[in-house]
BAFILUM-136571 format. One record per residue (C-alpha): y, z, x; residue in three letters. Coordinates in steps of 0.1 Angstrom, whole numbers, padded with zeros to 4 digits, always signed. Each point is the difference from the previous one (the first is absolute). Example, Ala and Ser with C-alpha at 12.3 -4.5 7.8 and 13.67 -1.06 7.14 Angstrom:
% BAFILUM-136571
-0045+0078+0123ALA +0034-0007+0014SER 
% end
This chain:
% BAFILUM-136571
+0569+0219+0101UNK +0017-0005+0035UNK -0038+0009+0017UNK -0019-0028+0005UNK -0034+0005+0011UNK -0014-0011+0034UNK -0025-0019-0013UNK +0024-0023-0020UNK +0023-0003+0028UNK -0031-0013+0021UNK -0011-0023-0027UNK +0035-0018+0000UNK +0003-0002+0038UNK -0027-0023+0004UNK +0022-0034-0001UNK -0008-0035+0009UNK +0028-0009+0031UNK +0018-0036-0013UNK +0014-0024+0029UNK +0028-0001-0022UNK +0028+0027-0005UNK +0011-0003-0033UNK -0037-0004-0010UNK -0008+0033+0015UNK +0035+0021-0016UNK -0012-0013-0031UNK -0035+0012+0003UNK +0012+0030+0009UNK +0020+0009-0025UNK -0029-0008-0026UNK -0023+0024+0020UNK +0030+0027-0002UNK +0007-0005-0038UNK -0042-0002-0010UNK -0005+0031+0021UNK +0029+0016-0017UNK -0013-0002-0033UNK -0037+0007+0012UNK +0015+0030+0009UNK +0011+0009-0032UNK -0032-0017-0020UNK -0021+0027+0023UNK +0023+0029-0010UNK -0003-0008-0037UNK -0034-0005+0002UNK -0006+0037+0016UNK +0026+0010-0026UNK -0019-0012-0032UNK +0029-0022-0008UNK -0026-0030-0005UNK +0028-0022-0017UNK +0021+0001+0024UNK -0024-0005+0029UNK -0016-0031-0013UNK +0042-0010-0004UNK +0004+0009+0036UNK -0032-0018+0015UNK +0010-0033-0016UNK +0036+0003+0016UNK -0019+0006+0033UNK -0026-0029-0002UNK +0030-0029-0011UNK +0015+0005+0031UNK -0033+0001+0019UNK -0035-0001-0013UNK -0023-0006+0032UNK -0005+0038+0010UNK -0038+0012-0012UNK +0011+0035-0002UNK +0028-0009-0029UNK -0028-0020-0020UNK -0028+0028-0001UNK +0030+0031-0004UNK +0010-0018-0030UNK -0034-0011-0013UNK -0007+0038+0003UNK +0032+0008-0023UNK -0011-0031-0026UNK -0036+0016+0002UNK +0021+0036-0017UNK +0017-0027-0024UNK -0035-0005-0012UNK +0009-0040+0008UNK -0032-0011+0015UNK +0004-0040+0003UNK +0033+0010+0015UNK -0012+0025+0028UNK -0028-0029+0007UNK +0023-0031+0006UNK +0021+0030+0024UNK -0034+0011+0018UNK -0007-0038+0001UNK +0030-0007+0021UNK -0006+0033+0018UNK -0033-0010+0013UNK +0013-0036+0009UNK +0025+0013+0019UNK -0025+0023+0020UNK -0036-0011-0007UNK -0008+0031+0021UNK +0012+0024-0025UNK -0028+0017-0016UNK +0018+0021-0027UNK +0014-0032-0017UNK -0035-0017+0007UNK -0019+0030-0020UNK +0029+0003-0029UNK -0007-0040-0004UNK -0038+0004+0000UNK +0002+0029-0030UNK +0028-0020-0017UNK -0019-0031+0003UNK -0034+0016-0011UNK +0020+0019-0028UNK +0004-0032-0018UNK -0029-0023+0009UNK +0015-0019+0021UNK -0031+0000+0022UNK +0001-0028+0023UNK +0037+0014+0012UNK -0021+0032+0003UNK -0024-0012+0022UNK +0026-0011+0024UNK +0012+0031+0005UNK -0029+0017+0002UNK -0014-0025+0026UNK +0041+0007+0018UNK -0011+0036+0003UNK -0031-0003+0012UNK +0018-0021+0029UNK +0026+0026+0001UNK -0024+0032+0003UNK -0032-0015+0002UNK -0012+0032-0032UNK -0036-0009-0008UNK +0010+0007-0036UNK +0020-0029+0000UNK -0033-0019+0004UNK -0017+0011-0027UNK +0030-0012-0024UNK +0006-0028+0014UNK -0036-0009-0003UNK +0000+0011-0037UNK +0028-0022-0005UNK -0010-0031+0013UNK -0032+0006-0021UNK +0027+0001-0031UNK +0014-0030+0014UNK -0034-0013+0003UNK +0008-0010+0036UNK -0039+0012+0004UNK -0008-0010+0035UNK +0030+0017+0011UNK -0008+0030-0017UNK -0036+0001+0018UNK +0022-0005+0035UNK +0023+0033-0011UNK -0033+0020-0009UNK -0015-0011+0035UNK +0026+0015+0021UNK +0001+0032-0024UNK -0035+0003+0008UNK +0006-0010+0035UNK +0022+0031+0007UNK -0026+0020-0023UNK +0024+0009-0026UNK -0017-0014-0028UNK -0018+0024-0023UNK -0029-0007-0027UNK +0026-0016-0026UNK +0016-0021+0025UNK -0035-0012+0018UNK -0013-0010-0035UNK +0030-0015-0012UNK -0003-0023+0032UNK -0036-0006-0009UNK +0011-0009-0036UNK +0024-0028+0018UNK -0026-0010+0022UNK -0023-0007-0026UNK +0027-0016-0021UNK +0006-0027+0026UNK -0034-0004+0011UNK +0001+0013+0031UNK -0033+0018-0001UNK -0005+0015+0034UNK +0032+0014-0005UNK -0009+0015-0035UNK -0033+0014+0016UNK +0018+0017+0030UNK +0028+0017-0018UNK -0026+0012-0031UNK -0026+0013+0026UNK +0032+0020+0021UNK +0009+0013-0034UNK -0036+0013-0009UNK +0001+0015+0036UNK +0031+0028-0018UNK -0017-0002-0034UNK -0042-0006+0005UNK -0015-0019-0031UNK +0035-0002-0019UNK -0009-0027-0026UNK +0029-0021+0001UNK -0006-0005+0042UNK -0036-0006-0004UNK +0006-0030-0027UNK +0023-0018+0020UNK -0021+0003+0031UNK -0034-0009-0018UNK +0017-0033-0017UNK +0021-0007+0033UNK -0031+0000+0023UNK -0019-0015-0028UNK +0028-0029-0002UNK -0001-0003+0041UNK -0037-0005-0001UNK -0002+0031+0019UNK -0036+0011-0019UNK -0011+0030+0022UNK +0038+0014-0007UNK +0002-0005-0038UNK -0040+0014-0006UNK +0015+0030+0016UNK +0029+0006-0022UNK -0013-0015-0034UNK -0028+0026+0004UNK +0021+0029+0009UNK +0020-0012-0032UNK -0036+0001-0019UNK -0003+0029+0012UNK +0038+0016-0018UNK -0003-0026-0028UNK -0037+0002-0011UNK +0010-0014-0034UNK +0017-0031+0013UNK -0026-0032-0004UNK +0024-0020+0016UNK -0007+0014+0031UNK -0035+0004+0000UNK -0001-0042-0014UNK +0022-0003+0031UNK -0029+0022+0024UNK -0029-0027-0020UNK +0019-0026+0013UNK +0003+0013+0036UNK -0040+0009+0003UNK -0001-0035-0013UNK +0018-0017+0029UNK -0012+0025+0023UNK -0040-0014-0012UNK -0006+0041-0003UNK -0024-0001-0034UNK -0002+0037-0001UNK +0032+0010-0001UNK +0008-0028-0026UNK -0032+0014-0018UNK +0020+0036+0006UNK +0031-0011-0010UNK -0012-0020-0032UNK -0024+0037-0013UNK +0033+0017+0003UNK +0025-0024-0024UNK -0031+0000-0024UNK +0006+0032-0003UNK +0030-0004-0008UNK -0005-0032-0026UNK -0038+0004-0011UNK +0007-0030-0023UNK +0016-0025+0022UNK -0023-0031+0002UNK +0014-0013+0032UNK -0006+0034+0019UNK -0040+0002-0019UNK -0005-0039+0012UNK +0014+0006+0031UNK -0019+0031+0012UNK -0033-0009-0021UNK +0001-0034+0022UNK +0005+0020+0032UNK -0034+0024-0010UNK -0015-0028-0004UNK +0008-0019+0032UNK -0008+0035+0020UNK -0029-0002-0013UNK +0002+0029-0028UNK -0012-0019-0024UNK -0008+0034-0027UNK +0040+0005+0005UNK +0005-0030-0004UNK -0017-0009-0035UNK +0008+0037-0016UNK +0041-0012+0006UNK -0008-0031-0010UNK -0017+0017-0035UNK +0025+0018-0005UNK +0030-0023+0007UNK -0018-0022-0029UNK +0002+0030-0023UNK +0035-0006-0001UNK +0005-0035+0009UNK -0031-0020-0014UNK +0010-0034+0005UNK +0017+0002+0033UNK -0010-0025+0022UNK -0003+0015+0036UNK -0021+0027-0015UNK -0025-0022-0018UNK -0002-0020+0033UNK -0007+0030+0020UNK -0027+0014-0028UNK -0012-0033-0001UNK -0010+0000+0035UNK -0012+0032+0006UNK -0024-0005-0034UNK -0012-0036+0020UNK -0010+0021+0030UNK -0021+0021-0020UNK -0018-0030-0018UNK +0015+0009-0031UNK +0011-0037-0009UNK +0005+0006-0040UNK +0027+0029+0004UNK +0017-0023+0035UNK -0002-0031-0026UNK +0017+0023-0024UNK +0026+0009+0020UNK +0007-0031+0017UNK +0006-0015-0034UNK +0022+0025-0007UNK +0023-0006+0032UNK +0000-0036-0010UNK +0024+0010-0029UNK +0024+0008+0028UNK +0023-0031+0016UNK +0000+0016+0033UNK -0038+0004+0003UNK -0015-0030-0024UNK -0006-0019+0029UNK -0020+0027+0018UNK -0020+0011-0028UNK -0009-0035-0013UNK -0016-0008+0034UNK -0023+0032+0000UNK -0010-0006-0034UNK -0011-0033+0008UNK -0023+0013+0031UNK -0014+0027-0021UNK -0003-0031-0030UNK -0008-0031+0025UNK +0002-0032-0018UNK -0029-0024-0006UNK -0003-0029+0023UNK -0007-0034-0013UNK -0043+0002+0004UNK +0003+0033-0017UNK +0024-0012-0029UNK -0021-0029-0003UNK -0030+0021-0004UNK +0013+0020-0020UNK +0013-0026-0028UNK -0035-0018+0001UNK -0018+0026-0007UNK +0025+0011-0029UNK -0003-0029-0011UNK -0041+0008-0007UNK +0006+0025-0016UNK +0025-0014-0025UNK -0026-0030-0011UNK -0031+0008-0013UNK -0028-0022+0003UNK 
% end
């Protein structure tokens, strides 16, 4: 017990210089009596004696606890104690004594993280990344502040991942995911298309771009993705309703007329879809499409509206007035297109005008009274 190691003696050496003498003996004598005991704490520690280390380390920090090294050699020995909370407040004051120290940064991190005390995880994890600038360091602190929901700080940890070109696939999408999430949609759409560029037409990447780009009215960018997505996903109507819409705004009739022949086949009896792409045959000019969808949409919904409307009118073209009239009376019946059918029916029925009504009574009257 009489050798002391040099490390210990060093420790102790360091003393702050007081103007006054007495001050100075007294400080002294503390440093001599804590590095005494942290003498002995160290040797029982090596020794297995954990008892009577942790006995010895308390001796050492009442006379002086502002030396780093005692704090985080004692943590260390609670750590063997299995006394977490107590190693923590010990690596605490070890890191606030030396906010350099990186050991006591990383035991406070895993302690911290250990039992969910994530925003006093963060810290030191954002401390380490200051201390060693570890790319690593990014990506947790990035998937903590997403925990935190600090989103917008999470996108800023994600960027300088990507920056330094550490992030992989799971990190790129997980910054697309908070991009997305906080609306910033060229963001979403940069980090999803970086991630397809390590995995080509992964499903998750393409989603976020399509409905990014779609979201940042960037229409050439989302057609793009939403077809490569109709492309993996051939099943999914959402997306080609989505692709209907874009040949919409676009004014492209074919590919709407494309788009629409491929989600019937998908939903043969969906009336919106048969109405939809029997009007668009129509409007082309493929009027023999047009009426055989038509036919056949009224096979299984007779009384719908739209597609009386349409037969109506394609029936009116070809001088058949009896089967339009029949139709159009039919699409009466529905709310949404009374108004519309009522006025063909009254230009295939015009009403009488007041010579002709006249006429027409006088002459009834004739025949009603025999002479």
């Amino acid at each position: 017990m009489k050798y002391i190691p040099l490390v210990i003696a060093y420790i102790f050496s360091i003393a702050p210089v007081s103007p006054a003498r007495a001050e100075v003996t007294t400080h002294a004598d503390s440093l001599l009596e804590a590095r005494k005991y942290f003498s002995f704490a160290v040797q029982y520690k090596n020794a297995e004696s954990y008892a009577e280390a942790a006995s010895q380390y308390e001796h050492s920090l009442a006379y002086n606890d502002t030396v780093y090294q005692v704090h985080f050699s004692y943590a260390d020995l609670l750590m063997k104690l299995d006394r977490p909370l107590d190693a923590r407040r010990h690596y605490l004051c070890s890191f606030m004594l030396n906010p350099g120290h990186v050991k006591s940064a990383q035991m406070l991190a895993r302690l911290y993280y250990e039992s969910a005390v994530y925003d006093s995880t963060l810290v030191m994890y954002e401390a380490l990344y200051d201390l060693e600038g570890d790319p690593a360091m990014l990506r947790g602190i990035a998937a903590l502040r997403n925990h935190l929901g600090r989103l917008p700080e999470a996108l800023d940890a994600y960027g300088k991942l990507s920056g330094l070109g550490a992030a992989g696939y799971e990190d790129l999408l997980a910054a697309a995911e908070t991009a997305r999430d906080i609306s910033r949609n060229d963001k979403a759409v940069t980090f999803a298309e970086t991630a397809l560029e390590k995995r080509p037409s992964d499903e998750k990447a393409l989603r976020i771009a399509a409905g990014s780009a779609l979201a940042a009215d960037d229409i050439d960018t989302a057609e793009s993705h939403f077809a490569a997505l109709a492309g993996i996903a051939p099943e999914d109507t959402a997306v080609i309703d989505t692709l209907v819409r874009i040949a919409e705004i676009r004014g492209d009739t074919t590919e709407r007329i494309s788009w629409l022949e491929r989600r019937l086949a998908l939903t043969p009896e969906n009336g919106a879809v048969i109405s939809g792409l029997a009007e668009l045959y129509f409007d082309t000019g493929r009027d023999d499409d047009g009426i055989r969808l038509t036919e056949k949409g009224l096979t299984v919904m007779p009384v719908d509206g739209r597609l009386n409307m349409l037969a109506g009118e394609y029936y009116r073209s070809q001088g058949d007035i009896d089967r339009a009239a029949k139709h159009y009376r039919t699409a009466a019946k529905d709310a949404e297109w009374e108004a519309s059918a009522l006025q063909r029916i009254g230009e295939l029925e015009p009403r009488e005008s007041a010579d002709e009504k006249a006429e027409r009574e006088f002459f009834s009257r004739g025949r009603k009274d025999p002479e």
